[in-house]
C-alpha positions, -999 to 999 in steps of 0.1 A, spaced: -618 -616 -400 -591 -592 -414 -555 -605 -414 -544 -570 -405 -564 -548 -382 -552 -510 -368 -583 -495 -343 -576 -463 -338 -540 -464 -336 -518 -434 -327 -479 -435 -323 -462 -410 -303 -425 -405 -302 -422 -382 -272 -442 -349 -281 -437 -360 -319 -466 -377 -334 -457 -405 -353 -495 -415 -366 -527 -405 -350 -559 -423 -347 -556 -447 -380 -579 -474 -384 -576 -499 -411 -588 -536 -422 -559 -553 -445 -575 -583 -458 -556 -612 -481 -545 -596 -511 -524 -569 -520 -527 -533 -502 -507 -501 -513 -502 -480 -486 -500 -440 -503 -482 -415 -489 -450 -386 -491 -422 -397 -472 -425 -387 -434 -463 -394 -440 -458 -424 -414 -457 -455 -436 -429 -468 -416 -443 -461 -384 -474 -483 -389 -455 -512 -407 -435 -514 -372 -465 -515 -348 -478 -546 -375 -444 -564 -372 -443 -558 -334 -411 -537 -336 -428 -509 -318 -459 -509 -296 -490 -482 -303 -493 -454 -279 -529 -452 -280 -559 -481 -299 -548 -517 -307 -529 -536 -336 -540 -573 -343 -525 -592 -367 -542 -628 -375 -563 -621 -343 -527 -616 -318 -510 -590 -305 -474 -584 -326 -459 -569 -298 -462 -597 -273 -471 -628 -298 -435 -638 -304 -451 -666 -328 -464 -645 -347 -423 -632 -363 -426 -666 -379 -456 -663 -405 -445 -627 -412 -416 -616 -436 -404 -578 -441 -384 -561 -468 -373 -531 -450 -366 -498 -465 -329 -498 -459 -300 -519 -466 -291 -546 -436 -269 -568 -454 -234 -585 -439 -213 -571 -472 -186 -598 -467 -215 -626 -474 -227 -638 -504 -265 -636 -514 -269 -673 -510 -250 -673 -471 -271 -641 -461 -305 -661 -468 -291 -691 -455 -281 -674 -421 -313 -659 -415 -334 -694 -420 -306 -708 -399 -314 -683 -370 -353 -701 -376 -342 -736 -365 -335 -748 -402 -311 -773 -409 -278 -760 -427 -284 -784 -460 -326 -772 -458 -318 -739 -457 -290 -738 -486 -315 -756 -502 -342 -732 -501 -325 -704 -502 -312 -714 -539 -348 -716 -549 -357 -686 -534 -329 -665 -550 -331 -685 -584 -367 -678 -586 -360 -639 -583 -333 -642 -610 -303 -644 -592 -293 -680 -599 -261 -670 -619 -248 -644 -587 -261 -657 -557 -226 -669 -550 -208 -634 -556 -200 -613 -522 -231 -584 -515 -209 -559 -519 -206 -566 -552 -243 -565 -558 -259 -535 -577 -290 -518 -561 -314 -541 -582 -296 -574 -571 -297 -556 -532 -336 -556 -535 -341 -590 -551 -316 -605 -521 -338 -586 -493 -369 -601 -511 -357 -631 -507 -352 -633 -475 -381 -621 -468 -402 -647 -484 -382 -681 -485 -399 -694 -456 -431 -689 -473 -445 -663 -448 -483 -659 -444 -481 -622 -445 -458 -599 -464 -446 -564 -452 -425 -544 -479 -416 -508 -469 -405 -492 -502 -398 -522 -519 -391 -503 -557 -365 -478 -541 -340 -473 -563 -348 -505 -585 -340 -508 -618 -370 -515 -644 -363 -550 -650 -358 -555 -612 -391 -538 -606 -410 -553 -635 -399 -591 -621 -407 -582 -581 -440 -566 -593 -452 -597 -608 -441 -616 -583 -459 -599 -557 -490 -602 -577 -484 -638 -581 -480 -642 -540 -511 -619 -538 -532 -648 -561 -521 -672 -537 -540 -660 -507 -511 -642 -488 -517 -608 -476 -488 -584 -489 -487 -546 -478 -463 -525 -494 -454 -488 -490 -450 -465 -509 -442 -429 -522 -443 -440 -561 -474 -432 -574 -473 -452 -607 -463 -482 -588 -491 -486 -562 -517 -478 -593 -502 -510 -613 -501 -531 -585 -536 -530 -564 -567 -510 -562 -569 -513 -524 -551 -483 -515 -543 -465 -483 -538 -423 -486 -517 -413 -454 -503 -378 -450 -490 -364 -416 -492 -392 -398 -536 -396 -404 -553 -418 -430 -567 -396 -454 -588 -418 -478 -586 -456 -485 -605 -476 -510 -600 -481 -546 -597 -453 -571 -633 -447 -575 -642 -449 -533 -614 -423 -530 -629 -396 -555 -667 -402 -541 -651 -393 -510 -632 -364 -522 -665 -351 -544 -664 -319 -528 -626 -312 -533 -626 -288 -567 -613 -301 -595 -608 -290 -632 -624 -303 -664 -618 -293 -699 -645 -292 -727 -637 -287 -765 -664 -280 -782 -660 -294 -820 -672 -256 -829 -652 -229 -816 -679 -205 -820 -695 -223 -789 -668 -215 -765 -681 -184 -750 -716 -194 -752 -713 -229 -732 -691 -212 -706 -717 -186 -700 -743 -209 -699 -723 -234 -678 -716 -203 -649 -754 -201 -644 -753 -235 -628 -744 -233 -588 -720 -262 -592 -696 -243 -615 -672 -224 -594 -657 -207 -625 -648 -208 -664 -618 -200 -684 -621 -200 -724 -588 -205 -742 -598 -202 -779 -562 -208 -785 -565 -247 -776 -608 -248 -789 -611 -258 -748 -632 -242 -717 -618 -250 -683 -644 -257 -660 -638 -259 -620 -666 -276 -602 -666 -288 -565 -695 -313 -572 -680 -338 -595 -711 -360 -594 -736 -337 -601 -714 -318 -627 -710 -355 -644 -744 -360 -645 -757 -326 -657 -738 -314 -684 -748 -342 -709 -785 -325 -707 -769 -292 -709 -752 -300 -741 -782 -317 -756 -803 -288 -743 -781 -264 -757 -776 -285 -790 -733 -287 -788 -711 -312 -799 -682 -319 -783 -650 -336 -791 -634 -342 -758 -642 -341 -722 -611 -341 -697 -606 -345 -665 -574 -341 -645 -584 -365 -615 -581 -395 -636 -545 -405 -620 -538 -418 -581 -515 -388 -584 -537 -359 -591 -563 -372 -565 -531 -373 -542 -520 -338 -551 -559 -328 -544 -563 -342 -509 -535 -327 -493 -535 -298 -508 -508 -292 -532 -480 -312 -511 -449 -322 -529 -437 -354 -536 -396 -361 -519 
């Protein structure tokens, strides 16, 4: 059974619509959750930590309801979006108060919450006041505290905001680490780059709806009928015009562009799989070497861009 489990959820916030009908399975492991902000990342890590309950369809997480399953708080740690720190605390009281609040023993939870800071590099600060901290340190702090208590299931909203590379090359390999042992670890997202290096169990939301989920691969079989552009460069430029003539006789090319300038055609197609698989004949056939075929739909982001139509990333 999935450790995560939205059936047809929808989230309404008077007449605004927060998320409609999502359904999703979040098994152990890590899963990126894709989307612009506003897309309603935040509203579905909410109903999975209990803070809000769904309007409409049910949210289960490890078989419980969130939202009445007090229990439940204690096998899940969050890293919100936002800063909630007490500024006048140091890193190592601020993780100390909160295992306090869960029924730890004073000398236990300085104890762990050392470790737990130390083991996110900040063994030589976690003393200093958090207003001191810079945003990296901030993030690191808030990561801690949501994981010294060794929680069975990890929710990170925008966990890379504003983190410095270092900062974002040490939490991304911890989270992969955590992810190895068995814990399930959803993080959101509106950094493209990141969610790619991290996992290939990805989540597309825009709007509020689920767009697309799978990895990379599921994503573009289910987008095959969204056009997209490919680029052919023929190793003799003499071909150019010829293989784009011959290429618009095929129902599957929408249209060609030559650009002698750059030796390329630009092809638009809005059957990917059957283009794919029938211009190797055609260049055989037509006896034309090539010396690069390109794609533009190799990247997360361009099959992003593609599904919701042009949207902008904030």
């Amino acid at each position: 059974m999935s450790e995560i489990i939205l059936d047809q959820v929808t989230k309404n916030y008077g007449k605004v619509q927060g998320i409609s009908e999502i359904s999703i399975n979040v098994d152990p492991g890590l899963t990126g959750i894709l989307g612009p902000n506003g897309a309603g990342k935040s509203t579905m890590m909410k109903m999975i930590l209990g803070l809000a309950r769904p309007s409409m369809g049910a949210v289960t997480v490890m078989g419980k309801d969130p939202f009445t399953d007090w229990e439940q708080r204690n096998k899940i740690g969050f890293v919100p979006e936002f800063d909630c720190f007490y500024e006048h605390m140091s890193g190592l009281d601020y993780v100390s108060y909160f295992l306090r609040m869960h029924n730890y023993e004073k000398q236990e939870a300085e104890e762990m919450a050392r470790a737990s800071l130390s083991e996110l590099g900040l063994e030589d600060s976690m003393e200093r006041k958090i207003r001191t901290y810079s945003k990296g340190m901030r993030q690191k702090t808030k990561v801690a505290r949501a994981t010294v208590f060794d929680p069975e299931i990890l929710i990170m909203d925008e966990p890379f905001q504003g983190a410095d590379p270092s900062t974002r090359h040490l939490l991304m390999n911890k989270m992969k680490e955590w992810s190895e042992k068995g814990k399930t670890i959803m993080i959101s997202s509106h950094i493209l780059h990141d969610v790619e290096n991290l996992t290939d169990r990805i989540i597309l939301i825009n709007n509020g709806r689920m767009l697309a989920s799978g990895d990379r691969h599921e994503i573009r079989k289910l987008m095959d009928h969204i056009p997209r552009q490919v680029k052919i460069s023929p190793i003799d430029k003499a071909n150019l015009r010829i293989l784009a003539k011959r290429m618009l006789d095929e129902e599957w090319v929408r249209a060609a562009r030559v650009n002698e300038e750059q030796g390329e055609i630009l092809l638009e197609t809005d059957r990917a799989e059957t283009f794919y698989l029938e211009l190797p004949k055609i260049l055989q056939k037509e006896k034309i070497a090539v010396t690069k075929i390109n794609s533009d739909d190799d990247s997360l982001e361009s099959l992003y861009d593609k599904i919701v139509g042009g949207s902008q990333w904030k």
